[in-house]
C-alpha positions in Angstrom: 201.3 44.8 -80.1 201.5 40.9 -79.0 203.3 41.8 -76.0 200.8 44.2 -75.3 197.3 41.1 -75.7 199.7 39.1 -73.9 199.8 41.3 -71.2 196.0 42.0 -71.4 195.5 38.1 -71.2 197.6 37.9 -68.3 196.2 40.7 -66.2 192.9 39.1 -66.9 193.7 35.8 -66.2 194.9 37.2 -62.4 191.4 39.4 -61.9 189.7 36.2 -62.7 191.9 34.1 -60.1 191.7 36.9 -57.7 187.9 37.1 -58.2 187.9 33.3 -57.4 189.6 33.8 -54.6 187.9 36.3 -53.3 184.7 34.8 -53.9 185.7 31.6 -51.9 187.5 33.8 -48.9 183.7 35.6 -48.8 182.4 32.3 -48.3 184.4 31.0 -45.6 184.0 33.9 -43.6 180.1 33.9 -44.2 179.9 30.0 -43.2 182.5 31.0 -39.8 180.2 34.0 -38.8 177.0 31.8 -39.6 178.7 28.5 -38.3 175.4 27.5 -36.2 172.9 28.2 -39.4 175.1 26.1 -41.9 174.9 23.2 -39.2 171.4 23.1 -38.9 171.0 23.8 -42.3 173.2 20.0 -43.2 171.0 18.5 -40.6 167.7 19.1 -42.0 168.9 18.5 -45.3 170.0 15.0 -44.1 167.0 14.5 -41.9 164.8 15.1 -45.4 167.5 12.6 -47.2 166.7 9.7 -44.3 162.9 10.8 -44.1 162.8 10.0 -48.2 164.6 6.8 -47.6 162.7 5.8 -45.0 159.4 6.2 -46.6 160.3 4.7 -49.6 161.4 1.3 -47.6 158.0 1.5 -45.8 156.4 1.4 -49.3 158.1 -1.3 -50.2 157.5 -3.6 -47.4 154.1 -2.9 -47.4 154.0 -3.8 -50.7 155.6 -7.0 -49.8 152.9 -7.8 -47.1 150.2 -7.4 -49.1 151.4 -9.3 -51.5 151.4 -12.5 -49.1 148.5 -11.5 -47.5 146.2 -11.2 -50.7 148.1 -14.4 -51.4 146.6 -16.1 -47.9 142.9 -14.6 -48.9 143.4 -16.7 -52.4 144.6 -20.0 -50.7 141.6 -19.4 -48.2 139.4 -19.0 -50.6 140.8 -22.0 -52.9 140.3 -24.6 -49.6 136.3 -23.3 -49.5 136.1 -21.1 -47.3 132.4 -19.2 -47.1 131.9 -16.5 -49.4 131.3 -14.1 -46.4 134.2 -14.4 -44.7 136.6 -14.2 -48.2 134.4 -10.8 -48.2 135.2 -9.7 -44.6 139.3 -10.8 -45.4 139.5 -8.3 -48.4 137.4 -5.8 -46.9 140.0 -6.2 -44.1 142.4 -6.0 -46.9 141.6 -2.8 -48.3 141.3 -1.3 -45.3 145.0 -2.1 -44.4 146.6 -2.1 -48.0 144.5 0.2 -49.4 147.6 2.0 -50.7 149.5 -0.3 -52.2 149.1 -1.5 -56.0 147.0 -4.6 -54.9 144.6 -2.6 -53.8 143.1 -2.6 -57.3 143.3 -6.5 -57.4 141.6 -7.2 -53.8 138.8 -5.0 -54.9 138.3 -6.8 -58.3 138.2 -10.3 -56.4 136.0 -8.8 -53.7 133.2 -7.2 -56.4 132.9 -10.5 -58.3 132.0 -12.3 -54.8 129.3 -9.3 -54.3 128.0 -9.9 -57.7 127.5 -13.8 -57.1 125.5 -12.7 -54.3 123.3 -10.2 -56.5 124.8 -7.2 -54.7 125.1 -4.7 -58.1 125.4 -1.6 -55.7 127.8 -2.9 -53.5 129.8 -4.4 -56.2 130.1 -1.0 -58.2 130.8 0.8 -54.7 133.6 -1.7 -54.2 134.8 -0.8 -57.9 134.7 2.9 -58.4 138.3 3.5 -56.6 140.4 1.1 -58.5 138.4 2.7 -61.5 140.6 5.8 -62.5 141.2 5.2 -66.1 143.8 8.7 -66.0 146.2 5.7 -64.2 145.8 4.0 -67.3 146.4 0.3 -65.6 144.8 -2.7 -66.5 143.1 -3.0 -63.0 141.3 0.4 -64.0 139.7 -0.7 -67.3 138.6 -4.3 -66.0 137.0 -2.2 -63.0 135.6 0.2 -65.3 134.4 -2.4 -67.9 132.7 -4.4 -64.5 131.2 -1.6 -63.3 129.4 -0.7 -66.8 128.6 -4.4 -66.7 126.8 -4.2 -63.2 125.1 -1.2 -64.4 123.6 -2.7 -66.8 122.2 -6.3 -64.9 120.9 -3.4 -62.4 118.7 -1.7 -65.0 120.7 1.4 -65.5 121.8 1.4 -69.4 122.2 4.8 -69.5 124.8 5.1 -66.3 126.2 1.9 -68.5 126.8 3.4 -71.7 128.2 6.5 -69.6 131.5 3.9 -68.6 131.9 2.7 -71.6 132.5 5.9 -73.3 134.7 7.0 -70.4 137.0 3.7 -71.6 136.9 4.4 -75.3 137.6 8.3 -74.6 140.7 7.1 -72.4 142.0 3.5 -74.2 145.3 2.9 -73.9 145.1 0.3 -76.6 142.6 -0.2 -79.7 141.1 -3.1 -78.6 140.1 -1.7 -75.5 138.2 1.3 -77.7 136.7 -1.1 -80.0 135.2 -3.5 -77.1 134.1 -0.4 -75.6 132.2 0.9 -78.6 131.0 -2.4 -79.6 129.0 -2.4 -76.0 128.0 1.6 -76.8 126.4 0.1 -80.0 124.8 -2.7 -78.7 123.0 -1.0 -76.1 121.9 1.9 -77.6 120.2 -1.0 -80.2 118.5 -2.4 -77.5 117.6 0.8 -76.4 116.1 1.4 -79.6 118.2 4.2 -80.7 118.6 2.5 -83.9 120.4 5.2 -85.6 123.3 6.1 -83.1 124.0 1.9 -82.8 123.9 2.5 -86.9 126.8 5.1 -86.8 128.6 3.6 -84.0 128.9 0.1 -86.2 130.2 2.0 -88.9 132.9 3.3 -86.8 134.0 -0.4 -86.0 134.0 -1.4 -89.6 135.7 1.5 -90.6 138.6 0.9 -87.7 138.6 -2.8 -88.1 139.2 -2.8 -91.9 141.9 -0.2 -91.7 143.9 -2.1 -88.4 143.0 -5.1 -90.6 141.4 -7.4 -87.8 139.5 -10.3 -89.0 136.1 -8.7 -86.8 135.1 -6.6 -90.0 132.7 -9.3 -91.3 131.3 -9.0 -87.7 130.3 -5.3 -87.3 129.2 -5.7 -91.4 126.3 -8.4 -90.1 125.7 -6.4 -86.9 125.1 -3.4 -89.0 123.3 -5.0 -91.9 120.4 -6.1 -89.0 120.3 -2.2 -87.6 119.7 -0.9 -91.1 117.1 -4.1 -91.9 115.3 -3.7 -88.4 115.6 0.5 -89.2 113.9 -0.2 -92.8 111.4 -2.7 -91.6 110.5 -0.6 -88.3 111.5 -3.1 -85.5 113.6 -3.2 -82.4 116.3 -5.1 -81.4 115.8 -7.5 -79.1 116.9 -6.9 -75.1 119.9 -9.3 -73.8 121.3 -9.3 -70.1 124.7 -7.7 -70.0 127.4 -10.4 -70.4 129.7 -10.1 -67.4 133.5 -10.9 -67.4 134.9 -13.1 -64.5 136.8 -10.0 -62.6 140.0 -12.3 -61.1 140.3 -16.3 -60.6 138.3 -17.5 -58.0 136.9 -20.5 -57.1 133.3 -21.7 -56.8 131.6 -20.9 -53.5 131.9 -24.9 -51.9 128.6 -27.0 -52.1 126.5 -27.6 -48.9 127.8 -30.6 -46.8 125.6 -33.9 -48.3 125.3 -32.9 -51.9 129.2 -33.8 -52.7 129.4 -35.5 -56.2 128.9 -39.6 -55.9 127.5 -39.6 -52.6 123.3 -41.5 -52.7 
């Protein structure tokens, strides 16, 4: 009976090998009959392999030269140059880097020149693409949270409120939700829906006394004057949007003859 398994093993053990065999024989032949196919075949695949490469070290030297370059626009701007022609660099910028990661910060530092010159429109136009919150980068929310800000000095609380709840629906981080809130509640005061800035406070005391943040006492007053001003039948008075500095940028340079110290 053993001899018998053994011989079973055995027999199997040489179909396997022989299967093996065969399998690698079949392949030889197929690759000499098709010698031409499997040659082009090893080029493309290599051509795809350098094409990868070579796209990937384009990316990053790009990257590298708009690094220095939005580097130069900075310097530039530190030594006083006009505000016009910082605005024509990055817009120059864009155009050229528009791919790369600094993308997001040339567009940040342009916008806040635009809104220094009272150009809302143009400064939210200049936003919007470095404003995808699904990329979930900090560029995106201070775009986003801009762009509700210019909104807003424009007149438009509604389109306002709209960003806002686009940043608390996609926060990354709690205090990013709870800013964003804390502006959906304040507007719609000032809007004089009362009752939704009522609910939305309640939110914010609810999630800061739970995180255990020391702004609980703050939402508590906010929303102690909703419910007075709801009891007593008032509305809450109308504030211009507070506006974030977008990036670190100089002052635009005083006129020629007004320098400090001079008579």
């Amino acid at each position: 009976m053993a001899k018998s398994i053994a011989t079973k093993a055995k027999k199997e053990q040489v179909n396997t090998e022989d299967r093996v065999m065969e399998g690698v024989v079949t392949a030889a032949a197929w690759a000499d009959r098709n010698r031409r196919l499997v040659t082009l075949g090893t080029v493309a695949a290599v051509a795809v392999l350098f094409a990868g490469w070579a796209y990937l070290d384009y990316r990053g030297k790009m990257s590298e030269r708009a690094a220095v370059r939005l580097d130069e626009v900075r310097m530039t701007s530190a030594a006083g140059a006009p505000s016009q022609q910082i605005q024509a660099e990055l817009s120059e910028f864009i155009t050229q880097f528009g791919s790369t990661p600094f993308a997001g910060e040339a567009r940040l530092f342009l916008a806040q020149l635009e809104l220094r010159a009272n150009d809302l429109d143009g400064a939210i136009r200049t936003l919007q693409p470095a404003a995808d919150l699904s990329a979930g980068t900090p560029v995106a929310f201070r775009a986003a949270s801009s762009i509700a800000a210019a909104e807003e000095m424009a007149g438009r609380p509604d389109e306002a409120l709209q960003w806002h709840e686009r940043i608390a629906a996609d926060a990354q981080f709690e205090f990013q939700r709870v800013d964003a809130l804390a502006e959906q509640a304040r507007i719609h005061a000032q809007e004089g829906r009362l009752d939704r800035s009522e609910d939305l406070y309640k939110q914010l005391l609810v999630a800061e006394e739970t995180t255990g943040q020391d702004q609980a006492s703050l939402w508590a007053i906010r929303l102690g004057e909703i419910e007075a001003l709801r009891a007593a039948g008032g509305t809450f008075p109308k504030a211009p949007a507070a506006f974030t500095p977008l990036t670190t940028a100089p002052e635009d340079p005083a006129p020629e003859g007004d320098s400090p110290g001079e008579d």
